[in-house]
C-alpha positions as CSV (number, residue, x, y, z in Angstrom):
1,X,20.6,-2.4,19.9
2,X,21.2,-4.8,17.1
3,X,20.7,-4.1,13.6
4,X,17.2,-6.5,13.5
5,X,15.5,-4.4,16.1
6,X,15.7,-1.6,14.6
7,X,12.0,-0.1,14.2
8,X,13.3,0.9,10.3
9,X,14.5,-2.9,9.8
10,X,11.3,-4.3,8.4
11,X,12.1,-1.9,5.3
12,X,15.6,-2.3,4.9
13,X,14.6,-5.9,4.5
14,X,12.4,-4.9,2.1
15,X,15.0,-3.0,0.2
16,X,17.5,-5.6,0.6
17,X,15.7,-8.4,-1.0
18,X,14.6,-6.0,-3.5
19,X,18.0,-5.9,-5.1
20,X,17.9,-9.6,-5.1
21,X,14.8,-9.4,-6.8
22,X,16.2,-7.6,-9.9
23,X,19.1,-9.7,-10.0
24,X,16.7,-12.4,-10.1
25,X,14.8,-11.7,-13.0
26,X,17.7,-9.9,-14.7
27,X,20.2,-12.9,-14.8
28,X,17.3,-15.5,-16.3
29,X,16.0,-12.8,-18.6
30,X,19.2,-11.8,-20.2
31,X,19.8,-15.1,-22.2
32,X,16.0,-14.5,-23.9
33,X,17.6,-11.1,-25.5
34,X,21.7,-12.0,-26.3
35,X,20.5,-15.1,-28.5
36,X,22.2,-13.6,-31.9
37,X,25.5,-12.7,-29.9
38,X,25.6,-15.9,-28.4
39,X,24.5,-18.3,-31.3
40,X,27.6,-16.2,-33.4
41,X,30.1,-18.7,-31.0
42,X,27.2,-21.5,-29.9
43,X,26.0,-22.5,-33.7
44,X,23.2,-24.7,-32.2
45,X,21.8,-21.6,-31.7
46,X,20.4,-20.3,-34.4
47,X,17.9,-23.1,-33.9
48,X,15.0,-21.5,-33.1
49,X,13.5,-25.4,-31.6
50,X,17.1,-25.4,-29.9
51,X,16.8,-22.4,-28.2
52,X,13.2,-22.7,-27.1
53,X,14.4,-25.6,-25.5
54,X,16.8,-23.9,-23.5
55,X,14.5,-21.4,-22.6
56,X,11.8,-24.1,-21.4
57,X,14.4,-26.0,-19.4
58,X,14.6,-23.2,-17.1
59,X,11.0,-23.2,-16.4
60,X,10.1,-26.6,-16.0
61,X,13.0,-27.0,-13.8
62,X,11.8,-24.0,-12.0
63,X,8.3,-25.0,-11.9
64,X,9.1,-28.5,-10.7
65,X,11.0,-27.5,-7.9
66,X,8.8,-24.6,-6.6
67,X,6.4,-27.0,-3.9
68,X,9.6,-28.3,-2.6
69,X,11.8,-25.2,-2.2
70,X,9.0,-23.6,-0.4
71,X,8.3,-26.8,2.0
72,X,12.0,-26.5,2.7
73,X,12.0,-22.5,3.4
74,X,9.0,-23.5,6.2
75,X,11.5,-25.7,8.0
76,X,15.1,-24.2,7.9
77,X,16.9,-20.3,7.9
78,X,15.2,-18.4,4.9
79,X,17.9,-16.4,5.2
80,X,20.5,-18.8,4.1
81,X,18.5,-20.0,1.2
82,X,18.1,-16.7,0.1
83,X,22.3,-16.2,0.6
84,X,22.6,-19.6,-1.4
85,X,20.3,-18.8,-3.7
86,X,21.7,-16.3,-4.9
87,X,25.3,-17.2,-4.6
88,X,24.3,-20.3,-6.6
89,X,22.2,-18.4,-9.4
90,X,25.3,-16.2,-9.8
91,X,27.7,-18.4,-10.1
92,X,26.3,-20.0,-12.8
93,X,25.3,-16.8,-14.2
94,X,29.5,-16.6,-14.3
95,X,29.6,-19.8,-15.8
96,X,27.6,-19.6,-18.7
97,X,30.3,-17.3,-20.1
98,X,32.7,-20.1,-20.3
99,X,30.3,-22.0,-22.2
100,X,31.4,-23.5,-25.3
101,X,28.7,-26.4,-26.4
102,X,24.8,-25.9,-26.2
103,X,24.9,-29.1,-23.5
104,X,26.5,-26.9,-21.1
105,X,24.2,-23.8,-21.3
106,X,21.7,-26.5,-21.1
107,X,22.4,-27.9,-17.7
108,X,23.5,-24.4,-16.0
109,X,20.2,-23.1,-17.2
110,X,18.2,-26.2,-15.1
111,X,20.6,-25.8,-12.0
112,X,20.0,-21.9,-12.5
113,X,15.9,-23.0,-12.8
114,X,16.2,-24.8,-9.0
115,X,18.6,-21.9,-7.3
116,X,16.3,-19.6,-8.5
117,X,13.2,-21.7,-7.4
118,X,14.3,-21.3,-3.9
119,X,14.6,-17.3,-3.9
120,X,10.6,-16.2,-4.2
121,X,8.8,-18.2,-1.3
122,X,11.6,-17.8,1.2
123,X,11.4,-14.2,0.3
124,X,8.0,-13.2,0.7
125,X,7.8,-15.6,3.7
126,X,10.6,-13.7,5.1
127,X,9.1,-10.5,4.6
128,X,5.1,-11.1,5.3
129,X,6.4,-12.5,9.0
130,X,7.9,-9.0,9.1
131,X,5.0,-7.0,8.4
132,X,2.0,-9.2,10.2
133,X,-0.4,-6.3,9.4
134,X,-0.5,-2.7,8.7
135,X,2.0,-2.4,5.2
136,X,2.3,-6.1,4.5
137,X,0.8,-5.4,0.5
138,X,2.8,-2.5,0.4
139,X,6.3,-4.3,1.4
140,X,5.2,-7.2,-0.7
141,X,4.7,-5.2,-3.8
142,X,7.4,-2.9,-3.0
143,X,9.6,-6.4,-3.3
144,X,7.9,-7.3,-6.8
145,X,8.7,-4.7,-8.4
146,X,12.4,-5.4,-8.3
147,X,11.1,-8.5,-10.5
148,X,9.6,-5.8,-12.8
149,X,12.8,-4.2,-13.0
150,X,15.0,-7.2,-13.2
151,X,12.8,-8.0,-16.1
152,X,13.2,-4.7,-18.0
153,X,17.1,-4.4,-17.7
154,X,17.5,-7.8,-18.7
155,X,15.8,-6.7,-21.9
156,X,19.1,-4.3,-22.6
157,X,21.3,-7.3,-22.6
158,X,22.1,-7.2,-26.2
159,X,22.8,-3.9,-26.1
160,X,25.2,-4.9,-23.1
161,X,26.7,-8.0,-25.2
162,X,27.6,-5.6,-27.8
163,X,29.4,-3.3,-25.8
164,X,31.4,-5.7,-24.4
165,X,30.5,-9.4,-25.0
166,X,28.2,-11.9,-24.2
167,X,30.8,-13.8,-22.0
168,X,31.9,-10.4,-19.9
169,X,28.0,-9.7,-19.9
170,X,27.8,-13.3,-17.8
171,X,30.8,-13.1,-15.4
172,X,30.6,-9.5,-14.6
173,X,26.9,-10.2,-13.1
174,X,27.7,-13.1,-12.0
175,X,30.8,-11.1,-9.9
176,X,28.0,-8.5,-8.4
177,X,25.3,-11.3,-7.6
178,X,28.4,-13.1,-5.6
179,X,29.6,-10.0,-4.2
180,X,25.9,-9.0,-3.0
181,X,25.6,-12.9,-1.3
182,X,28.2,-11.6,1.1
183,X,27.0,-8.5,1.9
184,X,23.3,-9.9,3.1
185,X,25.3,-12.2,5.0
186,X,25.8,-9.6,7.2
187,X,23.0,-7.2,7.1
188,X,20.1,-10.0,6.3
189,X,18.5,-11.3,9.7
190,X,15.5,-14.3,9.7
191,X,12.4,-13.4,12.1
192,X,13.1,-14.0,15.9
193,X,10.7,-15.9,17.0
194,X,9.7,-17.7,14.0
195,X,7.5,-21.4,13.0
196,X,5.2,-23.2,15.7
197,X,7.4,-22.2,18.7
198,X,6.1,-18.5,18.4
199,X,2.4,-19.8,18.2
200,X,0.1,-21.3,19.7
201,X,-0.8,-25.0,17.8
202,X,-4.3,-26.5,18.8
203,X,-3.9,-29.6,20.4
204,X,-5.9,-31.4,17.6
205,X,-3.5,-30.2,15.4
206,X,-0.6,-31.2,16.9
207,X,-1.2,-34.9,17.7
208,X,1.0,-36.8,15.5
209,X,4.0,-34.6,15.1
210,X,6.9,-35.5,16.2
211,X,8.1,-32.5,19.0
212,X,5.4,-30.0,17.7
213,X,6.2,-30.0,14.0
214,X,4.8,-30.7,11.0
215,X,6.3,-33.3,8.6
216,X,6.5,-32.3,5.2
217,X,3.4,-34.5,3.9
218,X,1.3,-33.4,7.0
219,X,1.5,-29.3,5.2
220,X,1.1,-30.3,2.2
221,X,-2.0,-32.1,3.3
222,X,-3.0,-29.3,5.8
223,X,-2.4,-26.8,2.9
224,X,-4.4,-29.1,0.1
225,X,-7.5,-29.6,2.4
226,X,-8.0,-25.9,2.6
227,X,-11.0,-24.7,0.2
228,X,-9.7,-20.9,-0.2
229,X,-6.3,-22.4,-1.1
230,X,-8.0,-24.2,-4.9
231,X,-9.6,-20.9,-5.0
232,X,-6.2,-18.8,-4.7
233,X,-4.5,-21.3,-6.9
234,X,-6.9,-21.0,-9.4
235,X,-7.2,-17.1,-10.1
236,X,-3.2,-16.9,-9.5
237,X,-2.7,-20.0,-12.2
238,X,-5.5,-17.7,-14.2
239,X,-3.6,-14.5,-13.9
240,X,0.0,-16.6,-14.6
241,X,-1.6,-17.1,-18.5
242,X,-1.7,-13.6,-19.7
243,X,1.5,-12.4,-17.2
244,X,3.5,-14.9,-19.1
245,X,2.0,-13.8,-22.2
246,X,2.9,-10.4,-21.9
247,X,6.5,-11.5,-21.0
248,X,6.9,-13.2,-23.9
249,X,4.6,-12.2,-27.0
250,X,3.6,-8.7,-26.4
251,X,6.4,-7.3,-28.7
252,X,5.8,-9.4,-31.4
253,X,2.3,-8.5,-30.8
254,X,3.1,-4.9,-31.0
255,X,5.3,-5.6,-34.1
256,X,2.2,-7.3,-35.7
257,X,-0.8,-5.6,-34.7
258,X,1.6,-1.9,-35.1
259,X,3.9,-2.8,-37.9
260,X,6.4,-1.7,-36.0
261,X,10.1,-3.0,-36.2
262,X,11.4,-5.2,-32.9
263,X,13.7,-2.3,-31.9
264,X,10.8,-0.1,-31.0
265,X,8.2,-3.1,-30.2
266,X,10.6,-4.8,-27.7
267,X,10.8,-1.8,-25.3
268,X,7.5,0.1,-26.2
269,X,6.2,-3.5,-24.6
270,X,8.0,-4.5,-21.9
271,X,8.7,-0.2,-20.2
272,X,4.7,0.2,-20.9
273,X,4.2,-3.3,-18.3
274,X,7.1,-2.7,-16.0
275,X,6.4,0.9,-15.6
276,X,2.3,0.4,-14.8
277,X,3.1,-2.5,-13.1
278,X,5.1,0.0,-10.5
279,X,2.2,2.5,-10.3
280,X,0.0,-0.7,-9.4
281,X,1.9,-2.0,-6.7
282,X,2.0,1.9,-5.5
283,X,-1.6,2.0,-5.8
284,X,-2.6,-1.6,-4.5
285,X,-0.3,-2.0,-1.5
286,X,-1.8,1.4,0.5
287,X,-5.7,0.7,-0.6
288,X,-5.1,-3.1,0.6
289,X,-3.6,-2.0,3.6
290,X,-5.8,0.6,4.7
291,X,-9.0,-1.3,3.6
292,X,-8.2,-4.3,5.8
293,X,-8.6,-2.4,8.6
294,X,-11.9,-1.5,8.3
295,X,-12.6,-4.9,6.4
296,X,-11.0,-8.1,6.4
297,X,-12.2,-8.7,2.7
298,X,-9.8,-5.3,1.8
299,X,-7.4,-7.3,0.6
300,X,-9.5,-9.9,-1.5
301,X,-11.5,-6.6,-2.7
302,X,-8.1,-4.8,-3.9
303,X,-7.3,-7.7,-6.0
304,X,-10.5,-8.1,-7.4
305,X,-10.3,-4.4,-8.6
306,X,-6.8,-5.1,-10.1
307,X,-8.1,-8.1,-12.0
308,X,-11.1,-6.5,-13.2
309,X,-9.3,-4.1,-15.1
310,X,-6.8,-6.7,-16.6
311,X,-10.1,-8.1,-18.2
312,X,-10.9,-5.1,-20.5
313,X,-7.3,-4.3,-21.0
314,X,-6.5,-7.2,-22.6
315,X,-9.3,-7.3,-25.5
316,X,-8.0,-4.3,-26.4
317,X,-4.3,-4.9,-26.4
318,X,-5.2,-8.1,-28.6
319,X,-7.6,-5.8,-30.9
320,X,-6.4,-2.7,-31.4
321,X,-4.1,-1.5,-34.0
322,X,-3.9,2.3,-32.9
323,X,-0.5,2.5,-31.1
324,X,-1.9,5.2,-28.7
325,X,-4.5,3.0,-28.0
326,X,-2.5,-0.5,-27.7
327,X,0.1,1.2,-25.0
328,X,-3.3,2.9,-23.4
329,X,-4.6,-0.9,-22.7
330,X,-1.0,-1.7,-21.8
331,X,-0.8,1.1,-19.2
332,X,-4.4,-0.1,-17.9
333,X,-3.6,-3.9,-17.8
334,X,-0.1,-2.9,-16.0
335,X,-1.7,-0.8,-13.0
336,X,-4.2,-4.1,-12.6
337,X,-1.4,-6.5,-12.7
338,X,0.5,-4.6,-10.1
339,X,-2.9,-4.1,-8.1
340,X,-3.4,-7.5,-7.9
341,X,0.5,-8.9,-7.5
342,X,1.0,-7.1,-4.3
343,X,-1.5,-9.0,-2.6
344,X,-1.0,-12.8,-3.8
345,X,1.1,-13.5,-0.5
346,X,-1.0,-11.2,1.8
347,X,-4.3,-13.0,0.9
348,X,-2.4,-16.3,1.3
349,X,-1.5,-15.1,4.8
350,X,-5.4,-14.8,5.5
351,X,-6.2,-18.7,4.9
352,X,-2.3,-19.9,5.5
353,X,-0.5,-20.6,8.6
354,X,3.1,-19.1,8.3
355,X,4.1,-22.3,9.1
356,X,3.2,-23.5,5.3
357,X,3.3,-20.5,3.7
358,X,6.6,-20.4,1.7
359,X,5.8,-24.1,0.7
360,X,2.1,-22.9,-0.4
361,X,3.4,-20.1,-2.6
362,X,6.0,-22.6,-3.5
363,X,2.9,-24.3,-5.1
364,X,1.8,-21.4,-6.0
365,X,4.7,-20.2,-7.9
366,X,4.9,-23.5,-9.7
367,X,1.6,-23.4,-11.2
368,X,2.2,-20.3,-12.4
369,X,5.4,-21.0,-14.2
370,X,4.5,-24.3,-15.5
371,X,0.8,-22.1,-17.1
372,X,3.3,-19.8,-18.5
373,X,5.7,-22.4,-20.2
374,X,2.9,-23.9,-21.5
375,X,1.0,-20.8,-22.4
376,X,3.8,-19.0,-23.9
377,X,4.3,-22.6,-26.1
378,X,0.4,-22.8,-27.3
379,X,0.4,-19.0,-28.5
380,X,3.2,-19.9,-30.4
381,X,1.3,-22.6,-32.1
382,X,-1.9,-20.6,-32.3
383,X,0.2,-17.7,-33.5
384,X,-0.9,-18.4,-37.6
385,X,-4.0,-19.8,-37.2
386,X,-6.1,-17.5,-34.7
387,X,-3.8,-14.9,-34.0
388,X,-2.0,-13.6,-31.3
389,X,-4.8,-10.7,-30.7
390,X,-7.3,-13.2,-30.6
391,X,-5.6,-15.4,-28.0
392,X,-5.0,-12.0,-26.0
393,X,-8.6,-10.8,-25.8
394,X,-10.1,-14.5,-25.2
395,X,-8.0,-14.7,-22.1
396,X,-9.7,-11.9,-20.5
397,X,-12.8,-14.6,-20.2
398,X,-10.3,-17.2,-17.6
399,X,-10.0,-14.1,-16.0
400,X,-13.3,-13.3,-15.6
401,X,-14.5,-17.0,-14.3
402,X,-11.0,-16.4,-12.0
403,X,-12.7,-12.6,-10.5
404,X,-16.5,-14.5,-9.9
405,X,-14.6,-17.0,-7.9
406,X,-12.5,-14.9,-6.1
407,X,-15.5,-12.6,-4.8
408,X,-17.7,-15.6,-4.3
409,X,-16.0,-17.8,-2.2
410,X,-13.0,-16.1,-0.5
411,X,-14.3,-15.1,3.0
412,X,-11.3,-14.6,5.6
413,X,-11.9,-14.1,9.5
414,X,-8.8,-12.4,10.4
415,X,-6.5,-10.8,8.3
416,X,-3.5,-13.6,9.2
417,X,-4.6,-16.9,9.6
418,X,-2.1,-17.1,12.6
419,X,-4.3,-15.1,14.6
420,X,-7.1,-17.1,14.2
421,X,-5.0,-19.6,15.2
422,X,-3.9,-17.7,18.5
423,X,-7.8,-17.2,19.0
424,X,-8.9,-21.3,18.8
425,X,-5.9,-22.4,21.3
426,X,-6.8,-19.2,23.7
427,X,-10.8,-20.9,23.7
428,X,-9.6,-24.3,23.6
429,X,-7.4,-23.9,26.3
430,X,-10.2,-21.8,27.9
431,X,-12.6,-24.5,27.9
432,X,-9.8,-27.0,29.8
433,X,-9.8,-24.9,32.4
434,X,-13.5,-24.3,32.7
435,X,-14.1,-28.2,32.7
């Protein structure tokens, strides 16, 4: 029996992609920390506008490319983009440590911010068509917490440049992302039976395609004229601001609000999110899987619960300058993050055909990233004049329009939108006959 239908194979997938995951976050993350080791060769780097730059370039390449890498995971072998992806992310992970000029970094860190773009939607694609029900939030957040990981290691690489150097630190992950490419080669499989051929497609829907398929504007406009979808965008975009605020300020807001030095601040902030963040997905995945059984809402319901207690957390965390109490709020806002993370793509799956899902997370994604570049560059400005803990707690209030939508509007009839898909060609086809 090959390797694919295996009964277990769903979760090595799982654990596969996983590792790709924390290499993922890892290899963009570690530039952010090795700034003083690398700006010792690279002089334009103790810029601080110079190196901001280079740390935006990522994400608006990233951002930009999102729609477009997921519209092209819908169409061709997700597992090939995820073996390119990361071959391609690596190697320029190995090149950066043969960077002399600031020009350089600056155009590996763009071709890094569209490799990388194509890894998350074919990913969770991949693995949603894998689990169609029972454990889908579960195997999903299992898979997002190799971000979380990814994100914390890559917080040690100055401590890793030290060691060695900021140019071994590049090539020698570089060498294991490479080295990894080639073993999913042969242990990664795509779904058999995979896009329209495995589904039914109303007639209506099909007129106009050209063999059965959708062009690339037709799901984008299929995905667009889909209510739930502004709805998902919106409280996912919502979520994005203080996610990527908690990336990216919450040490110096531990450093302010604690008086704490950065060597204790840096870590207190980003274990305390990583390490709730874990418990969440732990938490959120079984209750969402479970709850949609009895419930199709489950899943909506689960995330609601996760974002609810993001809203409290974070008017703490902004106000509070008791350190027991700040990494409390932490611990509470991490759990609802990782609540609400592992069921982004399963909710998707309730109002998204498969065959535009990776391009609608695409989307997704690319909000997201683009609200965090520009979120992490407004707190910056705001930094003096309100104050970071403001800006923290005051974001609890998008959250809270974000939750009233969510439970409002967000009414699924099965829990994968390909079954009610299956359902209206069964009675369409049904009627034919009867007529």
């Amino acid at each position: 029996m090959a390797l694919q239908n295996k009964k277990f194979y769903p979760w090595l997938v799982v654990g596969l992609l996983w590792v790709v995951a924390l290499l993922n976050y890892m290899d963009r993350q570690m530039l952010s920390t090795m700034q003083q080791n690398i700006a010792n060769d690279i002089h334009a780097l103790q810029n601080a506008e110079a190196f901001g730059a280079l740390m935006a370039i990522f994400l608006w390449v990233y951002g930009i490319s999102s729609p477009f890498s997921g519209a092209v995971a819908d169409r061709v072998s997700r597992k090939w983009l995820i073996v390119g992806s990361l071959g391609v992310w690596s190697a320029v992970t190995y090149a950066m440590g043969l960077c002399h000029d600031f020009q350089s970094l600056m155009w590996l860190r763009g071709i890094m911010g569209i490799s990388e773009a194509l890894y998350i939607p074919s990913a969770l694609s991949l693995i949603a068509d894998y689990f169609t029900g029972r454990g889908r939030s579960l195997a999903i957040g299992l898979h997002m917490t190799g971000l979380y990981c990814g994100q914390a290691l890559g917080g040690f690489g100055s401590m890793v440049a030290s060691t060695w150097s900021w140019q071994q630190t590049f090539h020698w992950f570089g060498i294991i992302g490479v080295a990894y490419a080639i073993v999913l080669i042969f242990l990664l499989h795509e779904k058999s039976g995979r896009g329209v051929a495995a589904r039914p497609v109303p007639s209506g829907e099909a007129q106009g395609r050209k063999g059965g398929k959708e062009s690339m504007l037709q799901s984008f406009g299929v995905v667009f004229s889909t209510m739930a979808f502004w709805v998902i965008l919106f409280f996912f975009a919502s979520s994005s601001i203080p996610g990527w605020a908690t990336k990216n300020w919450l040490p110096t807001l531990f450093h302010d609000n604690l008086d704490l030095s950065m060597d204790w601040a840096g870590p207190m902030a980003t274990l305390t999110i990583a390490v709730s963040s874990f418990i969440g997905v732990m938490i959120g995945g079984p209750i969402s899987d479970r709850w949609v059984r009895s419930n199709v809402r489950g899943r909506i319901y689960t995330s609601a619960i996760g974002m609810a207690m993001m809203i409290p957390a974070l008017v703490f965390i902004g106000l509070a300058h008791n350190a027991w109490l700040s990494v409390l709020a932490g611990l509470f806002f991490g759990i609802g993050y990782g609540m609400f993370d592992a069921n982004n793509m399963p909710i998707l799956c309730q109002f998204v055909s498969s065959r535009q899902r990776a391009m609608a997370y695409g989307l997704m994604n690319s909000v997201g990233v683009i609200m965090g570049a520009i979120t992490t560059q407004l707190l910056g400005s705001l930094a003096e004049s309100v104050g970071l803990g403001l800006c923290f707690a005051l974001m609890g209030g998008i959250l809270l329009i974000a939750l009233a939508l969510q439970i409002t509007v967000l009414r699924p009839k099965y829990d994968d939108k390909d079954q009610e898909e299956a359902m209206g060609a069964d009675n369409e086809a049904a009627e034919t006959v009867t007529a």
